[in-house]
C-alpha positions as CSV (number, residue, x, y, z in Angstrom):
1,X,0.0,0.0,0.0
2,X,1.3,3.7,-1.2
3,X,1.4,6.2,1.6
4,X,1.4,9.6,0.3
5,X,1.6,12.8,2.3
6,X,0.2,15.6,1.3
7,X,1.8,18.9,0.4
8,X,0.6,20.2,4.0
9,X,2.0,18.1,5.7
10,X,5.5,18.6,4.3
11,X,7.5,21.3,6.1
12,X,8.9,24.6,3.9
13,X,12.5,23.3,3.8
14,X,11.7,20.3,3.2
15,X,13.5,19.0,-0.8
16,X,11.8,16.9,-2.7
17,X,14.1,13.5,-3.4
18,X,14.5,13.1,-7.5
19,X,17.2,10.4,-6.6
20,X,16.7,7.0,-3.9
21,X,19.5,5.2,-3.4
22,X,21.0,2.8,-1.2
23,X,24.4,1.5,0.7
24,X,25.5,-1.9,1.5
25,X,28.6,-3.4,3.1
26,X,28.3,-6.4,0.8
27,X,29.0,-8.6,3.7
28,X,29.5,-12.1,4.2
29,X,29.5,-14.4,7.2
30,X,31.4,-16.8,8.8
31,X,29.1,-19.8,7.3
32,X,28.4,-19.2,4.3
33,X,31.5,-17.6,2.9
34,X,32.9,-14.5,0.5
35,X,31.7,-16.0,-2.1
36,X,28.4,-16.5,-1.6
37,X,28.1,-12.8,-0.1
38,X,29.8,-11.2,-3.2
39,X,27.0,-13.0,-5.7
40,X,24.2,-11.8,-3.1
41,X,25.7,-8.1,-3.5
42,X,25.3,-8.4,-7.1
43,X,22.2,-9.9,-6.6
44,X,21.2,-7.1,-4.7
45,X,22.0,-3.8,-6.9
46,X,19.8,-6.4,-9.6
47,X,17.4,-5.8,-7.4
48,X,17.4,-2.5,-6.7
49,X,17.6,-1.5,-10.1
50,X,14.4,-3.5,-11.1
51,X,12.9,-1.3,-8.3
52,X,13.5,1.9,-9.7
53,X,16.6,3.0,-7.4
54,X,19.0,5.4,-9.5
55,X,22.1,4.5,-7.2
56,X,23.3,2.0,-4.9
57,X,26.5,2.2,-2.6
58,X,29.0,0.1,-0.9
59,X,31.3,0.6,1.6
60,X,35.1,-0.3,1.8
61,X,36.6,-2.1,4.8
62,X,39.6,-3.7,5.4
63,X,40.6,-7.1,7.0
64,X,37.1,-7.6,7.7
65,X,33.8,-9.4,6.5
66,X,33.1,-6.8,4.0
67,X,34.3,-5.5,0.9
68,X,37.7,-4.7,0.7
69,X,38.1,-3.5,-2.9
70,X,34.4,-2.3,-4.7
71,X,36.0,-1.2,-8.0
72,X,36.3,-4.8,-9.3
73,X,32.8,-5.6,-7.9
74,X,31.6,-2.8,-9.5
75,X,33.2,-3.7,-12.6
76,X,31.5,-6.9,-11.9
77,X,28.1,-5.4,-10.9
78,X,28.0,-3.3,-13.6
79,X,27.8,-6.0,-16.4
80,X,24.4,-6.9,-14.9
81,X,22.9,-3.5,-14.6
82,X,22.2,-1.0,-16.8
83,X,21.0,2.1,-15.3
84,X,21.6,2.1,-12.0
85,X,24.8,4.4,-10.8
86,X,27.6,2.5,-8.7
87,X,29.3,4.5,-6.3
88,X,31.7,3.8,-3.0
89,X,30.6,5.5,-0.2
90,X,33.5,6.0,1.0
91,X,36.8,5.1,-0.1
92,X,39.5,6.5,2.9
93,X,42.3,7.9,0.3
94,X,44.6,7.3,3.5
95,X,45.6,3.7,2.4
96,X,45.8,4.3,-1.4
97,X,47.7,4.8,-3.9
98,X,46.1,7.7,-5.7
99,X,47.2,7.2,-9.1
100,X,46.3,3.8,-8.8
101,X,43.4,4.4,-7.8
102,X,42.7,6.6,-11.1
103,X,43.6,3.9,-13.1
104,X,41.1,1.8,-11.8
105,X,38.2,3.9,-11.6
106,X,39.3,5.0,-14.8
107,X,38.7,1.8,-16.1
108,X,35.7,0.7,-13.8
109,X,33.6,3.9,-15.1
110,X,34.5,2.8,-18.9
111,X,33.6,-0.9,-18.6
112,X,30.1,0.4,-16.3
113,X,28.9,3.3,-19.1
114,X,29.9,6.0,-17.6
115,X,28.0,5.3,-14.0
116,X,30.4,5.1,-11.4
117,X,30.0,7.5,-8.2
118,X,33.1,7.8,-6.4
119,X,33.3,9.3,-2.8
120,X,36.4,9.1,-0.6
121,X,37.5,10.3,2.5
122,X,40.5,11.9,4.0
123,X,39.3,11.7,7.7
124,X,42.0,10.0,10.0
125,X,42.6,6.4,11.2
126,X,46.4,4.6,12.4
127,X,44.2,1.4,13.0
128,X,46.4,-0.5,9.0
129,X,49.8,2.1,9.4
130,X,51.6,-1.5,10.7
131,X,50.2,-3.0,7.5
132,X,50.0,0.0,4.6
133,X,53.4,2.3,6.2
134,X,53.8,5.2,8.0
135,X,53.8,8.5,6.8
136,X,56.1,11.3,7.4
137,X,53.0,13.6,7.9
138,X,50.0,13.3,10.2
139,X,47.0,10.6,8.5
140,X,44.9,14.0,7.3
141,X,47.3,15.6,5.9
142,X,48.6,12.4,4.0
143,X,44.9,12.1,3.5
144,X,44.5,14.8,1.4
145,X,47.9,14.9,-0.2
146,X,46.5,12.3,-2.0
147,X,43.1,13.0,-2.8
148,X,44.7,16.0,-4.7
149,X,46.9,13.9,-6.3
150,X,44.1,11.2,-7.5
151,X,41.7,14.6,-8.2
152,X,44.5,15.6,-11.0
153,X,45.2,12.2,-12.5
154,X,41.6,11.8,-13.4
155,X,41.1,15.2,-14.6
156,X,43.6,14.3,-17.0
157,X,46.7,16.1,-16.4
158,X,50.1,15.4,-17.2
159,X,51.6,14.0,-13.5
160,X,55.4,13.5,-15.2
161,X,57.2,14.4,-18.4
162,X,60.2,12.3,-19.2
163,X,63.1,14.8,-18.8
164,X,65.9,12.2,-19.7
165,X,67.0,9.2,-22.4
166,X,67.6,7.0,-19.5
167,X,64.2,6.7,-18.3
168,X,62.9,3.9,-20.7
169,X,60.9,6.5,-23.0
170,X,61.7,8.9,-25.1
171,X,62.5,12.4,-23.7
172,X,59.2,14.8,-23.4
173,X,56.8,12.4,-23.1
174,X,53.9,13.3,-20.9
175,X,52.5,11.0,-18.6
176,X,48.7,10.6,-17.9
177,X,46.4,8.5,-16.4
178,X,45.5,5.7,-19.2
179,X,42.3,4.7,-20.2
180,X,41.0,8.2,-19.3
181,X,37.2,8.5,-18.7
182,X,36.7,11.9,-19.3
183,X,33.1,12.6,-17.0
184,X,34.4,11.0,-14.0
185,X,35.3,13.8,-12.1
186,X,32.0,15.5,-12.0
187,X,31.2,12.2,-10.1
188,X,33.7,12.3,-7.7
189,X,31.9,13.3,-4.0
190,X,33.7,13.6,-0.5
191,X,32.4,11.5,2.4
192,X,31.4,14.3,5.3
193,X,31.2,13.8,8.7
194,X,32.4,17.2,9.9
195,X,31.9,21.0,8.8
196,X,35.2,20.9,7.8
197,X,35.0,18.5,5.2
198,X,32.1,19.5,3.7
199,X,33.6,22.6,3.2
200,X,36.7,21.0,1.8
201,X,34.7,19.6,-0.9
202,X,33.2,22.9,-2.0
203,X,36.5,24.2,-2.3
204,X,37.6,20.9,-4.4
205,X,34.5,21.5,-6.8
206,X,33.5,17.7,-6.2
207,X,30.3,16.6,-4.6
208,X,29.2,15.6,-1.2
209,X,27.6,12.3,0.4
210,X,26.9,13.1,4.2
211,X,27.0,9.4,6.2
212,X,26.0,7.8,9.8
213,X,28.8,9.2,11.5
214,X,29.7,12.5,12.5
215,X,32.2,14.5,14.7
216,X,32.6,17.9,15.5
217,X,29.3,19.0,16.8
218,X,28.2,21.7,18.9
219,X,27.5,20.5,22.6
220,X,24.0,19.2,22.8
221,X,23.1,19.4,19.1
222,X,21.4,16.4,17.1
223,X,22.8,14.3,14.7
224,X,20.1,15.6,12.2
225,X,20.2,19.6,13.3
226,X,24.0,19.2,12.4
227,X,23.9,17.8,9.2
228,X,21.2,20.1,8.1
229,X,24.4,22.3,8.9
230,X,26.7,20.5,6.9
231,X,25.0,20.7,4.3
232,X,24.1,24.1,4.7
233,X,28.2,24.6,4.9
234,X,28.8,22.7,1.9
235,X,26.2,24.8,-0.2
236,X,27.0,28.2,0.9
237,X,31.2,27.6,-0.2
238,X,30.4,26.2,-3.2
239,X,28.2,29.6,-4.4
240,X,31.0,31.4,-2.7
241,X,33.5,30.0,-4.8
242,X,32.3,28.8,-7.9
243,X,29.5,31.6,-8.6
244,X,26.3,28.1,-9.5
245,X,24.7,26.1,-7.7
246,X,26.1,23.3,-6.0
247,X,25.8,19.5,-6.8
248,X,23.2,17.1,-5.4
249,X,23.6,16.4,-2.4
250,X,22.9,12.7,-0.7
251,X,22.7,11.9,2.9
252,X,22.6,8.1,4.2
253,X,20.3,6.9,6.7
254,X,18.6,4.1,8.1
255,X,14.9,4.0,7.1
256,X,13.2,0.6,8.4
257,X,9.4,0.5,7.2
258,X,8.0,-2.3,9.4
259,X,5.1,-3.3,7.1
260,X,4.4,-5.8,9.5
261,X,4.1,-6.4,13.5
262,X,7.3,-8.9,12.6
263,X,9.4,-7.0,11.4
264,X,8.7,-3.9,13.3
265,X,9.8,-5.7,16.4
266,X,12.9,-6.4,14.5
267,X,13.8,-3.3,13.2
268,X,13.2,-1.7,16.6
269,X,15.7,-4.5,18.4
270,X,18.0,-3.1,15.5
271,X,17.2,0.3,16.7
272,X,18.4,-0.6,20.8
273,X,21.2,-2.4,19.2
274,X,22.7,0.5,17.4
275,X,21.8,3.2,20.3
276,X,23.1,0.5,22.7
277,X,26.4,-0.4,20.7
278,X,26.8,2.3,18.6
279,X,29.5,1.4,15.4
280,X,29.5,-2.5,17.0
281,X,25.7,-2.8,16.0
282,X,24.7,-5.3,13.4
283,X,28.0,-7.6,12.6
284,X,28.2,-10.4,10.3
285,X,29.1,-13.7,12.0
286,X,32.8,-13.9,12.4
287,X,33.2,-10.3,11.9
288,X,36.2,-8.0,14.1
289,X,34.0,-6.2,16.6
290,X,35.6,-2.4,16.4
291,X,37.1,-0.8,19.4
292,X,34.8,1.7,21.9
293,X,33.3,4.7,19.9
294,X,35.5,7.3,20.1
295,X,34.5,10.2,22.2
296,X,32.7,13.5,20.3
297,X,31.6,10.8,17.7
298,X,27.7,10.7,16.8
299,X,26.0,8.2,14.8
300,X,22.6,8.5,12.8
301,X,19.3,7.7,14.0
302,X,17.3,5.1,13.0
303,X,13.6,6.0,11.8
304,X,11.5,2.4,12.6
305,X,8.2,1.4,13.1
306,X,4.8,1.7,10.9
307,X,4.6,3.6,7.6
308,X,2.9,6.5,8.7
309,X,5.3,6.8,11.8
310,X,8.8,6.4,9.6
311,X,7.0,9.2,7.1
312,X,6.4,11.8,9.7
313,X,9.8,11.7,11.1
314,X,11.7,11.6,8.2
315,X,9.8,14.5,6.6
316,X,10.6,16.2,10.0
317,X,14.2,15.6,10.4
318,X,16.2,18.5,9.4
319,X,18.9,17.0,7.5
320,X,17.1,15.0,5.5
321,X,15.1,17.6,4.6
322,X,18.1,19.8,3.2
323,X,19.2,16.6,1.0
324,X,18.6,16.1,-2.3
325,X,19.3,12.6,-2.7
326,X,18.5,9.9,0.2
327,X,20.3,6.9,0.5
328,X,19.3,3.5,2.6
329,X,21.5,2.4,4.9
330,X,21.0,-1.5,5.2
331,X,22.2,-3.2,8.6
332,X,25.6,-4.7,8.2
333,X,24.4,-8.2,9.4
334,X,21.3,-8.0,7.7
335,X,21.0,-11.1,4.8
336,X,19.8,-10.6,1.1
337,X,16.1,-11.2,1.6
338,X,16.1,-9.0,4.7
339,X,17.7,-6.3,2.3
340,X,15.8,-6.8,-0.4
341,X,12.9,-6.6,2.1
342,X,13.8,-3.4,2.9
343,X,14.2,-2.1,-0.4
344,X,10.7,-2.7,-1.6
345,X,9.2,-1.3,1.7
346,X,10.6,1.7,1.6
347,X,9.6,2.2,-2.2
348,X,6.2,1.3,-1.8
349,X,5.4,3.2,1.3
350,X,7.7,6.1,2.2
351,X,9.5,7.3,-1.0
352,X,6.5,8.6,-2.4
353,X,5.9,10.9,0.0
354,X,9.4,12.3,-0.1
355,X,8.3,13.4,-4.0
356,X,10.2,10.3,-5.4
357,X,9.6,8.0,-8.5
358,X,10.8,5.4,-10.9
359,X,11.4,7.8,-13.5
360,X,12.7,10.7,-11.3
């Protein structure tokens, strides 16, 4: 059954959402293996497309029971889809090589059509230095050395020019990132969970995907009042700088439509899970249960329960009112028909009212 608000009942700021998207860790458990989880990912953005989404996201995590390297499964993904946009939400540039890194979304974005949606982050973590190196510099800094760096080799530009006859090829020859896909910037988005970097990204010209973790906020301020302020950040640079208006913006969140008295009793056990465990909520079996949440860290709210109950908050929440795009974020430990689940609830019973369809 459709729910569909009416104009009142929408608040004055509130965006209408052209674009419904969604974000997966493309996990896998202990039992049935990688395998098995990477065909149920693929399985999954199958899905999604068939249900009108316009972009699906996964997430990039190390020595653990998730992905570890999207590009090739997006590469992979993208031979059984054909509209649906691809994107990694969010790649830490930290731990890679930025050039390549170009290379291969270079070449993922050719083989996909032109549909790959890149974000990355430059936000700080020591937890791999024993396995990727030290830097010199503090992880930020590093960070963003190479963002910049991967920013120019997919624009194109020339990153050496052969200034010798010793060096294998012949002298003032410019190197460039080969294949080139020459649209993939505009695609490129920063991963926010701060002021800060949403403002970095205005001044980078690339786009902005705000997540389910945050840091930096004002004493006593709510997850959703502050990244109604991010965004708000993020928006107000980019006219500042670049004189237009700024880039879609998307915002993750978790948006469980309990269609029935089953699964709203689940979703709200997820819901004490997450406010009970924070970042340990919702792990796959066999999965490295993180460390404490760090101090002055925030994590998303989950909106659970009935239709009408899930439309009225989220059509109340300040930052996903500011957002363009909305993306679902599906519980880590969650299975394929539990996700898929998910994914036709929320289009048959909330993303109407958020002035989405099909053929936005």
């Amino acid at each position: 059954m459709n729910i569909v608000a009416s104009a009142a009942t929408v608040p004055a700021p509130f965006r209408p959402k052209h674009r419904l998207g969604f974000n997966t860790r493309v996990s896998f458990n202990d039992e049935a293996g990688p395998a098995q989880g990477l065909r149920d990912g693929i399985e999954l953005f199958k899905a999604a497309e068939t249900l009108g989404y316009q972009s699906g996201w996964a997430y990039q995590r190390h020595f653990d029971h998730y992905l570890s390297s999207p590009l090739p499964f997006f590469a992979a993904a993208g031979q059984h889809t054909r509209h649906i946009t691809l994107g990694s939400a969010v790649i830490p540039m930290r731990y890679q090589d930025p050039i390549l890194l170009a290379e291969a979304a270079s070449t993922t974005d050719l083989l996909i059509g032109g549909r790959l949606e890149l974000a990355v982050s430059t936000g700080t973590n020591a937890a791999f230095d024993a396995v990727f190196g030290t830097t010199d510099t503090d992880a930020r800094t590093e960070a963003k050395r190479r963002q910049a760096r991967f920013l120019a080799a997919i624009r194109g530009e020339v990153l050496h020019t052969v200034s010798g006859s010793d060096q294998g090829l012949p002298e003032g020859t410019e190197l460039r990132v080969t294949p080139h896909s020459p649209t993939l910037r505009s695609r490129i988005r920063q991963g926010s969970a701060s002021i800060g970097s949403a403002i970095q990204a205005a001044e980078l010209g690339i786009g902005l995907i705000s997540g389910t973790v945050q840091h930096d906020h004002a004493e006593g301020e709510s997850f959703s009042e502050y990244q109604a302020r991010i965004i708000q950040a993020y928006r107000t640079t980019w006219r500042r700088i670049w004189g237009t208006e700024p880039p879609p913006v998307a915002v993750a969140a978790s948006i469980l439509v309990g269609t029935t008295v089953e699964l709203r009793e689940k979703y709200a056990a997820y819901d004490l899970e997450r406010r009970t465990l924070g970042i340990a909520a919702s792990r796959p079996k066999g999965a490295i249960g993180p460390a404490k949440q760090p101090p002055g860290v925030q994590i998303s709210p989950v909106f659970q329960g009935g239709p009408d109950t899930v439309i009225e908050a989220v059509l109340n929440d300040p930052g996903l009112a500011a957002a363009d795009e909305v993306v679902l974020f599906l519980p880590p430990a969650f299975d394929f028909a539990e996700n898929v689940q998910l994914l036709t609830d929320l289009v048959k019973t909330v993303a109407p009212s958020l002035g989405w369809s099909p053929n936005s």
